[in-house]
N, C-alpha and C positions, 0 to 999 in steps of 0.2 A: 865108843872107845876105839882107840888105835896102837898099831903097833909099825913096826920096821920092816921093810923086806927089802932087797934086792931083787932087781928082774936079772934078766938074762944080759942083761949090757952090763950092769954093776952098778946099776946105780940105784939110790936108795929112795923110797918111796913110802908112802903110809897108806897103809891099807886096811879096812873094816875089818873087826874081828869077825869072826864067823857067828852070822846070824842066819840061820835056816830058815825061818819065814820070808824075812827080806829078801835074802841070798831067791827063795824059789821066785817070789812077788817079782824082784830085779830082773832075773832072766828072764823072762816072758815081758817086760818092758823092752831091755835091749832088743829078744827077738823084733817086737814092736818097731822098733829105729833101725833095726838093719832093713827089713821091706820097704820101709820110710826112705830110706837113703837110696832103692832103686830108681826113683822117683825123681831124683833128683834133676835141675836143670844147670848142668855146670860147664857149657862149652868153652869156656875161657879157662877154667883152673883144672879142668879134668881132675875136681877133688868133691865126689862124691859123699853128701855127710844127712844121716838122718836123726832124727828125735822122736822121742816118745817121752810123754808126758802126764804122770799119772795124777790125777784131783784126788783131792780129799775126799772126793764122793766116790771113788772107785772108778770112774770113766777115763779112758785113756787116748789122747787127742796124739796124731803122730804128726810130723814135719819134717820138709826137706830144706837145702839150700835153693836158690833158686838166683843164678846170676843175671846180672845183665851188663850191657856192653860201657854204660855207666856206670864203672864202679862202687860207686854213692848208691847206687837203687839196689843193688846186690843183698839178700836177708838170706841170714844165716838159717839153718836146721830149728834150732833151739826157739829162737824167737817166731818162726812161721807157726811150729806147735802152741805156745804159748798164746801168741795172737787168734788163733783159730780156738783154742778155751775158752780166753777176755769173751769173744765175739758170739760167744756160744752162753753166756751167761758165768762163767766160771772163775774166780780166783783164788780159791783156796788150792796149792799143791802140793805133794807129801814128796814126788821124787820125778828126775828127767833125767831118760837114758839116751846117750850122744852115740852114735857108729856112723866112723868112716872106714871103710875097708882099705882103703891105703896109706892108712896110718892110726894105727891103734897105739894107746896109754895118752892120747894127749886129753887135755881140757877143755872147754869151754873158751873161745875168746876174750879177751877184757869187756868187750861191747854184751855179750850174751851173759856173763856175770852178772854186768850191772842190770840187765834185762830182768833177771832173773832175780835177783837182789828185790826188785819192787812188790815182789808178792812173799818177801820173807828168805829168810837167813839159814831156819829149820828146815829147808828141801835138799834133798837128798841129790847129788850129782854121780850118775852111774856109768861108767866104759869098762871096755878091756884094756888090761894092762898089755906090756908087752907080751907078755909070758901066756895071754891069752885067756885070762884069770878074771873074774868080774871086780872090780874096783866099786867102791863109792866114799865121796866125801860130803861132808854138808857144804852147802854154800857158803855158811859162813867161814870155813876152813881155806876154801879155794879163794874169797874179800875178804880178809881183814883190814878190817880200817873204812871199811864199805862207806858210801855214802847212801840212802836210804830217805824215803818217802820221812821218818821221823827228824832226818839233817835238817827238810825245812821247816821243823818244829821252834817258834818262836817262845 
């Protein structure tokens, strides 16, 4: 379930009602992606961005950006976590917490979406809002209209 808020700028936003498990499980994921985000290799955009990635099994795999001078070869937070689960035997996921310190309330990219889209709709998407507040949405909130492993369903 969701409801309405306003940050601190005015602008309106939907944010998870208060779930005390999640809410404790969530925080200690974000802390997870902010260490993550130290890590980072971003000499071009100087835009520090980490993830954490929690399985269905309880194991929680972290990731950073990691640029390069080739644009195209450039992998985002989200997806390094992700890939480094795949590679680890893993694809079932319940939630991935995104921090960038110099710029908090935003999303996922379109690209990290659809990344993220391929192991399901039901995972949970967690940042700080502006206001410095734990946010989450499902994936399928952040894709509608998604395109998904079942599109190439004949």
């Amino acid at each position: 379930m969701s409801n309405e808020h306003k940050n601190s700028l005015g602008q309106v936003s939907l944010v998870a009602k208060v779930n005390p498990e999640k809410e404790s499980s969530y925080r200690k994921l974000l802390d997870a992606a902010i260490k993550a985000s130290e890590m980072s290799y971003c000499p071009y955009s100087d835009f520090p961005v980490g993830a954490a990635l929690l399985t269905a099994e309880g194991k929680v795999f972290t990731g950073c950006n990691v640029e390069n001078a080739s644009f195209g070869g450039t992998i985002c937070a989200e997806r390094t976590a992700i890939i480094k689960a795949v590679s680890e035997g893993y694809k079932s996921f319940k939630a991935i917490a995104i921090h960038c310190k110099k710029l908090s309330g935003k999303w996922p990219c379109g690209m990290c979406r659809q990344f993220i889209c391929e192991f399901g709709l039901n995972i949970d998407v967690v940042i700080l809002n502006t206001d410095g507040a734990l946010e989450w949405r499902s994936l399928e909130e952040l894709l509608p209209g998604h395109f998904g492993p079942e599109s190439l369903q004949t």
